[in-house]
LOKOLZA-938368 format. One record per residue: x, y, z of N, C-alpha, C in turn. Coordinates in steps of 0.05 Angstrom, whole numbers, plus 5000, padded with zeros to 4 digits. Example, Ala and Ser with C-alpha at 12.3 -4.5 7.8 and 13.67 -1.06 7.14 Angstrom:
<rs>
526448865156524649105156526449345156 525749555142527349795143525850015157 
</rs>
This chain:
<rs>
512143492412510743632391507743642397 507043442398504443422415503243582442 505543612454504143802481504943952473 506144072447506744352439504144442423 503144322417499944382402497944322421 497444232441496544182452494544502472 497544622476497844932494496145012479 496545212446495545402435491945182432 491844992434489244822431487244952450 488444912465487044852497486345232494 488345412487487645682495486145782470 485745692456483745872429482045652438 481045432449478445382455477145552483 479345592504478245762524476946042510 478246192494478346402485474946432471 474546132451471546152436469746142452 469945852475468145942492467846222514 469746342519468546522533467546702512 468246772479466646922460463446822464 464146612459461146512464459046582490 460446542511458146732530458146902529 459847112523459447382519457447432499 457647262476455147422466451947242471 452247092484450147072495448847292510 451047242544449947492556448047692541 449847812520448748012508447048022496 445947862492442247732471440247782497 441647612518439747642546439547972548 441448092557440448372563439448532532 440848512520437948552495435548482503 435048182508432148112509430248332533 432448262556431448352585430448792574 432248862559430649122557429349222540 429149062521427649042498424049092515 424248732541422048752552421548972567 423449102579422249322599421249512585 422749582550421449812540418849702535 418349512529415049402517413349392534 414449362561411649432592413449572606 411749852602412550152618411650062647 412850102667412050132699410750362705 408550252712406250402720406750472747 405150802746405750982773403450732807 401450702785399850512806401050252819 403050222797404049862802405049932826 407450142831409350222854408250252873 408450142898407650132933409150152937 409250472949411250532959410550503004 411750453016410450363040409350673050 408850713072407151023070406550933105 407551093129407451123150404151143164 403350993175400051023190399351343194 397551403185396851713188394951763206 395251923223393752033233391152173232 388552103225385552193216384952423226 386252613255385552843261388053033262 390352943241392553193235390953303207 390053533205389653693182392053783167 395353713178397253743159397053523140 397753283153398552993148396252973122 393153003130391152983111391353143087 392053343086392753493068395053453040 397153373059398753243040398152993033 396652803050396752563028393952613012 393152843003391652852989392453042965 394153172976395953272947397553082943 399152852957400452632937398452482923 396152422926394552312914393652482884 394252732895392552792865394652902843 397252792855400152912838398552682814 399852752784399452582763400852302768 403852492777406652342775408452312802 408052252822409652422842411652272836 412852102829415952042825417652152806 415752312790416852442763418852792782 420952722793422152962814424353062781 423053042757425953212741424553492730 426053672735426053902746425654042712 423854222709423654362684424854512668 427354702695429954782688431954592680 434254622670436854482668438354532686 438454792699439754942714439154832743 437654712749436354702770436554432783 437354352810437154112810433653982817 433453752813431553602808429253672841 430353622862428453642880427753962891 428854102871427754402883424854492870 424754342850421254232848419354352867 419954142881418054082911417154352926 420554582927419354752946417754972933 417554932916415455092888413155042883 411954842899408954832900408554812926 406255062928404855222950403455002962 402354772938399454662965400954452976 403654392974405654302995406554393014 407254633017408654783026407355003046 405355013039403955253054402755243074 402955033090402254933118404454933137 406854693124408754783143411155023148 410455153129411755423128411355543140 408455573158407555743171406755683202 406555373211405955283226408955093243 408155113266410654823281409154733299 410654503306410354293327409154383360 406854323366407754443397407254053406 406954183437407053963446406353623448 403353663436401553513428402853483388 401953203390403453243361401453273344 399153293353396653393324395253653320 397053793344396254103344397654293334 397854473324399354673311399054913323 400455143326400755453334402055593313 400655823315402756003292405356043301 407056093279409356133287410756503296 408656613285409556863291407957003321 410257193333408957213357407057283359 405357393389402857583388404057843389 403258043384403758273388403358303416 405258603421407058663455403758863461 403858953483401459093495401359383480 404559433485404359763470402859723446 403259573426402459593391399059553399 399059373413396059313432393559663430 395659753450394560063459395360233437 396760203415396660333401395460413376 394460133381390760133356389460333374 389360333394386260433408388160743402 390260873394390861023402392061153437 392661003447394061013469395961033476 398461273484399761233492400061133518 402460973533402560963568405560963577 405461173592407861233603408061113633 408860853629408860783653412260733679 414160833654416560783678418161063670 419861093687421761383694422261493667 422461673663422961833638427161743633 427061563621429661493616429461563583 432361573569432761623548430561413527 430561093539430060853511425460983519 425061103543421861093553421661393526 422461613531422461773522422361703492 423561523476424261573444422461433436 421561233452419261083448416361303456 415661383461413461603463413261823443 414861873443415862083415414361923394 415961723386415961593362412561473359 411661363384409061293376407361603371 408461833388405562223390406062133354 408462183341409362223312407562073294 407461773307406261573285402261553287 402661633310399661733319397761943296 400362123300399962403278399662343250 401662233251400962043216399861953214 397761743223395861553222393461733221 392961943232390262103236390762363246 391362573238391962893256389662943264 386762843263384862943274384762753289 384462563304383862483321384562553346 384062513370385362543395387762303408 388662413423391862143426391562253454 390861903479390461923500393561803506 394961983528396861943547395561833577 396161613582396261553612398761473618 399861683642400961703662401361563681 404261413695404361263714407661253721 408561513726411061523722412161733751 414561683760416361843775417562053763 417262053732418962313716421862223715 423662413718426162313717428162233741 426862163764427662033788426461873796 427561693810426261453819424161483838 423061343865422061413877423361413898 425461423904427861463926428661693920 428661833904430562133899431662093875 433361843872435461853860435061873827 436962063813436562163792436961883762 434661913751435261673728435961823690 434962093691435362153672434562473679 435262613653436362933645433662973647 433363243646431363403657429363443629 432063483605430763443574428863173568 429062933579427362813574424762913576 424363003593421963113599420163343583 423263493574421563713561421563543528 422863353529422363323504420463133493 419363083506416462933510413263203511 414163403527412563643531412863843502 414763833492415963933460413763733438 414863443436413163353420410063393421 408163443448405863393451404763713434 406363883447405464173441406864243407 407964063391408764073360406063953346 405063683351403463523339401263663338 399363623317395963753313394163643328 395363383344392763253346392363433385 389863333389389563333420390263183434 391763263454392562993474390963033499 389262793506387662813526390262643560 390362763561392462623596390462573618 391562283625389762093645392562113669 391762133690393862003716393061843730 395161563721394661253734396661253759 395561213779398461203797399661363807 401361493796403561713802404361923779 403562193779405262353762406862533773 409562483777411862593792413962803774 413963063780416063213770416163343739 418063213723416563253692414363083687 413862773690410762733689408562913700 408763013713405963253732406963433699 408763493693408363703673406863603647 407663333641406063203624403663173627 402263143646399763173648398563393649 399263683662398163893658398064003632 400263913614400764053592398363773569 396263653579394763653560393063883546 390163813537388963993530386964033549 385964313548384364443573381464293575 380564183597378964023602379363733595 380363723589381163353579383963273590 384663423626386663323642385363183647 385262853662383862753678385862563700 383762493729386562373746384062143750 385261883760383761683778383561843811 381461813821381361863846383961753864 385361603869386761563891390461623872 390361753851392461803840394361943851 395962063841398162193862399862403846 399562663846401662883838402863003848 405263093846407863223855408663383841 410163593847412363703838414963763852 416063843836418763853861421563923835 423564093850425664143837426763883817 428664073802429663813788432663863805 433563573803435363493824438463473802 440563553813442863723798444463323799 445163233775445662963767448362893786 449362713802451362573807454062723803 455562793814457962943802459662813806 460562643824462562443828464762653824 467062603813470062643826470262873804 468663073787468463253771469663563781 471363733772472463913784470264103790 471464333804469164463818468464783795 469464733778468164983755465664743745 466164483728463964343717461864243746 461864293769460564273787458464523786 459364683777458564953775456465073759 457864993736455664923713454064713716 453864573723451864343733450364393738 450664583769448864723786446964943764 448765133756446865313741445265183717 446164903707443864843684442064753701 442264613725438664523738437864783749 439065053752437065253760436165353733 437265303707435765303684433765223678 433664913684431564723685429264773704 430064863730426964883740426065153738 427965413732425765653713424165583697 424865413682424065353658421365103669 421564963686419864783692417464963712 418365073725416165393735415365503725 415865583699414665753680412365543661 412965393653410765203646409465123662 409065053679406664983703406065183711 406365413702404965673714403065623683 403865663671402365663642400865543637 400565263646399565053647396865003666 397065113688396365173715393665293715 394765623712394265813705395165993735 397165793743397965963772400666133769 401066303786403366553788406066443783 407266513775410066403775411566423810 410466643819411566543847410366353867 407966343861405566103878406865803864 407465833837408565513841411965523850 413765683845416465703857415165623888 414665783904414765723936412565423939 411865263920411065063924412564863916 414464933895416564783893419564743905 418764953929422064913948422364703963 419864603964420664283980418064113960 417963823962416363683946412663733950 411663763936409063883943406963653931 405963523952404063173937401963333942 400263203917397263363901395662993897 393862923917391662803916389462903885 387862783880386062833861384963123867 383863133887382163353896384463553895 386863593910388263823908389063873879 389363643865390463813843389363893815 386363723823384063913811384564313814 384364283839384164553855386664723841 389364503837390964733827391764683814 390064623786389764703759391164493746 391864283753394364063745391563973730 388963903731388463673725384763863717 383063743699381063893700377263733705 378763453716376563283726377663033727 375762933755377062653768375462433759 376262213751375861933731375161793754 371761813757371061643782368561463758 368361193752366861113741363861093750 362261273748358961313741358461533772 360861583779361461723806362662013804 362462203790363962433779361962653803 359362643801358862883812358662853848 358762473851359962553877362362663884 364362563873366662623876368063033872 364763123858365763393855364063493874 362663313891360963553910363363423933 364663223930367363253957368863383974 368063503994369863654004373263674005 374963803996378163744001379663684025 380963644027381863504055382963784076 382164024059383264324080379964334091 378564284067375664284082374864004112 376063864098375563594118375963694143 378963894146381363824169378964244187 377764364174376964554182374164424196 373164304176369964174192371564034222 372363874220374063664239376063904270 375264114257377764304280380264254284 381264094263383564064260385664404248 387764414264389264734250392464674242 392364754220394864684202397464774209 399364674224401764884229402664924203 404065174212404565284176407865144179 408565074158410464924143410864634148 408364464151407964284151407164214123 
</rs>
């Protein structure tokens, strides 16, 4: 009977005392937040640890001088509901507005912009410049166009300088790189646009380039002295394994093309339509001086040197003083 009372003894005393700590505990954490509400933690009290800074990064300085002058910087709760808490941060500019724009180079206290420099063309195209410097291919051509066009837009009165440094639409081996239309469609845009195109020849103006340059405006052709002009048929494209009617037509669109390329360089010129045909049956190279003489060009770009270069004799004069005599079809 005794150790039968004994059991329920023993377990309603376990039972009070553990009531009993329990509500202790619970007086303690009463007490414990009672005190935290009664001394608020101060933003100054918190040291937070903070990495050695560097005295000559103007990023690094910057921001610890906007964390310094935040009220609250731990206060990250966000003024939306919608919003989570740290998108805060990318919403203020005097955070943000350094490295957004800047990166890392090698040195770790130096910065570079991140956006590139501008390419040479956009370069030359402040000054108004165009430069035609490789074969008249389809991507050289759309790009020339597009800047005569944007040229025009930007100012119809101004003048728009072309320099020249091109083979036209063959390489300098012969071999054919593009349609004969490139060419005219470059000679199309210059003669649509209002403005004046003054043409310089750097180098080489070969075939439809020689046409681009004559077809500037009258007196404002110009060549460098040791430059180089040509003309010469336009060459009938690759036919490879094509039957012999589209061989045909082939043939008759490049005798289209160089009527049509004879007849503008006569116009251009101001020479006969047969004087440039029999100059174009085989390739015909025009030095400065000759192609002053025939009309390609209307003064030679010798720097502070112009009227020597126009009291120059031509090299038919050279080869006559000299007693030198020309076989004919040389």
């Amino acid at each position: 009977m005794a150790s039968c009372l004994q059991l329920p003894m023993a377990a309603s005393l376990s039972s009070s005392s553990s009531s009993t700590r329990s509500i202790s505990s619970t007086r303690n954490s009463k007490t414990l937040i009672s005190c935290i509400k009664t001394q608020p933690i101060s933003s100054s009290s918190l040291k937070i640890p903070m990495p050695p800074l560097n005295p000559k990064d103007p990023f690094l300085s910057k921001l610890a001088s906007a964390a310094a002058a935040a009220e609250n910087p731990l206060d990250l709760k966000s003024k939306s509901s919608d919003l989570p808490p740290y998108l805060d941060l990318f919403e203020t500019p005097t955070l943000m507005a350094t490295p957004a724009h800047v990166e890392r180079s090698v040195s770790y206290s130096e910065h570079r912009p991140r956006k590139p420099p501008p390419d040479l063309p956009s370069l030359l195209l402040n000054g108004r410049i165009v430069y035609i410097g490789m074969p008249l291919v389809p991507a050289v051509t759309e790009l020339v166009i597009a800047e005569l066009l944007y040229l025009q837009w930007m100012d119809p009165k101004d003048p728009i300088y072309v320099y020249i440094n091109s083979t036209g639409t063959t390489r300098d081996d012969g071999e054919t790189v593009g349609m004969e239309s490139e060419g005219f469609a470059i000679y199309d845009a210059m003669m649509h646009i209002k403005n004046e195109i003054h043409t310089v020849a750097v180098g080489a103006a070969i075939g439809q380039a020689c046409l681009i340059l004559a077809a500037g405006k009258k007196g404002r052709r110009f060549m460098f002295p040791h430059a180089k002009a040509m003309i010469q048929q336009p060459r009938a494209p690759s036919s490879g394994q094509m039957p012999a009617s589209d061989v045909l037509i082939r043939a008759k669109e490049t005798v289209t093309n160089r009527d049509t390329l004879v007849k503008l360089l006569a116009r251009h010129t101001g020479n006969s339509h047969e004087a440039v045909a029999n100059l174009m049956k085989r390739p015909f190279y025009m030095d400065s001086s000759r192609a002053l003489q025939f009309g390609v060009i209307d003064k030679i770009l010798w720097r502070g040197q112009e009227k020597i270069m126009a009291d120059a004799p031509t090299p038919d004069e050279w080869d006559k003083i000299a007693g030198i005599k020309v076989v004919d079809g040389m």
